[in-house]
C-alpha positions in Angstrom: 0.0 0.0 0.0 1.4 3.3 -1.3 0.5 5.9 0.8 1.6 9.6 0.8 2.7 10.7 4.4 0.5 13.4 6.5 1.9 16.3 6.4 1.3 18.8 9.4 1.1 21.9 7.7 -1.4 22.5 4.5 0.3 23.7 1.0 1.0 27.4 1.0 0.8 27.6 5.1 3.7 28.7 7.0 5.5 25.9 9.4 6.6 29.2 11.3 4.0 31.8 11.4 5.7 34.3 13.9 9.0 33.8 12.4 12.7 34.8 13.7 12.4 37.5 16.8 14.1 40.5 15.3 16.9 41.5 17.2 18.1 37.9 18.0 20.2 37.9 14.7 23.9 38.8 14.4 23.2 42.3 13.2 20.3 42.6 15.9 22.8 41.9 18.5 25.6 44.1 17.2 23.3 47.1 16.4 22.0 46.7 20.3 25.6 46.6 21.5 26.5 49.7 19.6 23.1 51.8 20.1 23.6 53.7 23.7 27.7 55.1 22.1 25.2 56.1 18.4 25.0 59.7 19.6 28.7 60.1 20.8 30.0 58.6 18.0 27.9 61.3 15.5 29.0 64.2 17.8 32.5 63.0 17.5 32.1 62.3 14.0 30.9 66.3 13.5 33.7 67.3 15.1 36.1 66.0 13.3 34.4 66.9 9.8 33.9 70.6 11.4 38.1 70.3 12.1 39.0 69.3 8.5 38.0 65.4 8.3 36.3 65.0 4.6 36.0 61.1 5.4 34.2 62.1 8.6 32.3 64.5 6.6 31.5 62.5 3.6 30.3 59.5 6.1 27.9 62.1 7.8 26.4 63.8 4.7 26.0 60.2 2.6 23.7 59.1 5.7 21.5 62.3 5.9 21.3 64.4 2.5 20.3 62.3 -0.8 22.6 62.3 -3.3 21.8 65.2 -5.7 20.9 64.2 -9.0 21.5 66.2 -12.5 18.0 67.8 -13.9 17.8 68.1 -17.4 15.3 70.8 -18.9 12.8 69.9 -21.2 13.7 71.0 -24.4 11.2 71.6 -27.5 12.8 70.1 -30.6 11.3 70.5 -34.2 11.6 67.2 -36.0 11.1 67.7 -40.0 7.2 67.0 -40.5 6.8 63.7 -42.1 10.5 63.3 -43.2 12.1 60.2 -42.2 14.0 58.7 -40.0 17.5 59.6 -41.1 16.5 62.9 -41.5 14.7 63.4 -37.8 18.4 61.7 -36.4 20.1 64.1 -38.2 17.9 66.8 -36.9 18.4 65.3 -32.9 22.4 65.1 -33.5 22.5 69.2 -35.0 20.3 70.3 -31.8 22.9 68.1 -29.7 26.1 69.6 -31.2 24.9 73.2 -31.6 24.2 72.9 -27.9 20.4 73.1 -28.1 20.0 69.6 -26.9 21.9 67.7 -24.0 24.1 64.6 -25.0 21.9 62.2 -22.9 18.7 63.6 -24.2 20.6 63.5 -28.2 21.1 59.5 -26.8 17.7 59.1 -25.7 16.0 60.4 -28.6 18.2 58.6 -30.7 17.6 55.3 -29.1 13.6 55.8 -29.5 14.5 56.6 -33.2 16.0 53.2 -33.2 13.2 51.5 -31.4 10.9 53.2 -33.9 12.7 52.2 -36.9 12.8 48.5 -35.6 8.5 49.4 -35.5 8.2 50.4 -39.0 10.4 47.8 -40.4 8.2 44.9 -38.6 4.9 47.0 -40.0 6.3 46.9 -43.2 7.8 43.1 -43.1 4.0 42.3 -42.0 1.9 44.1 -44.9 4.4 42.6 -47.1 3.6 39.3 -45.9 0.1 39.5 -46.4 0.4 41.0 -49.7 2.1 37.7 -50.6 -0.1 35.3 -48.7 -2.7 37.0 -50.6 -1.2 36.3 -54.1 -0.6 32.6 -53.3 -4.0 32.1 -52.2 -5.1 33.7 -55.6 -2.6 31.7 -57.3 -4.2 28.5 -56.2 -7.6 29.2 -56.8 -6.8 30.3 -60.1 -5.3 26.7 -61.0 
């Protein structure tokens, strides 16, 4: 007699519902061993930048200012009307070397010119298809 062995807990129900303590983990332990020297430690810490430190100072300011981040403007950029691709690229790389248009925005725009491309080509490859499945299927019931 085969029979499958009882399991105590159902499918998708936790053998540990409460889970670990926190605290009781390595890092738990060391953070409460450190916590009561936290505030001497920054005072000391401002000191030291205040006195010339830039490690102590870098430390302190990575911890409580976020890290400032470039902004780029929005820029309005005329693409030619209808012209294609290759001409709308050249149009992104003149703004981007006449200093209209940032280099990252010239790589964005780019790249989206590439991923259209890609669009148009698979259109294309697709109506093209059809065209020809259409002309078999004529050819055969013309036999």
């Amino acid at each position: 007699m085969d029979k499958k062995p009882h399991n105590r807990f159902m499918p998708g129900q936790s053998g540990n519902p409460k889970g670990r303590m926190p605290g009781v983990g390595k890092v738990g332990k060391l953070r409460a061993a450190i916590e009561k020297h936290v505030p001497s430690i920054i005072e000391t810490l401002v000191v030291m930048a205040k006195n010339g430190d830039s490690q102590a100072a870098r430390l302190l300011l990575e911890r409580v200012l976020p890290p400032v981040r470039a902004i780029e403007q929005a820029v309005a950029l005329q693409l030619p009307e209808g012209g294609t691709l290759t001409a709308k690229a050249d149009a992104v790389l003149s703004a981007a070397s006449n200093g209209t248009l940032a280099p990252s925005q010239a790589a964005q725009l780019l790249a989206a010119l590439g991923t259209l491309s890609k669009i148009v080509e698979v259109d294309s490859l697709a109506d093209r298809i059809a065209v020809l499945e259409l002309l078999t299927v004529e050819g055969k019931n013309n036999e």
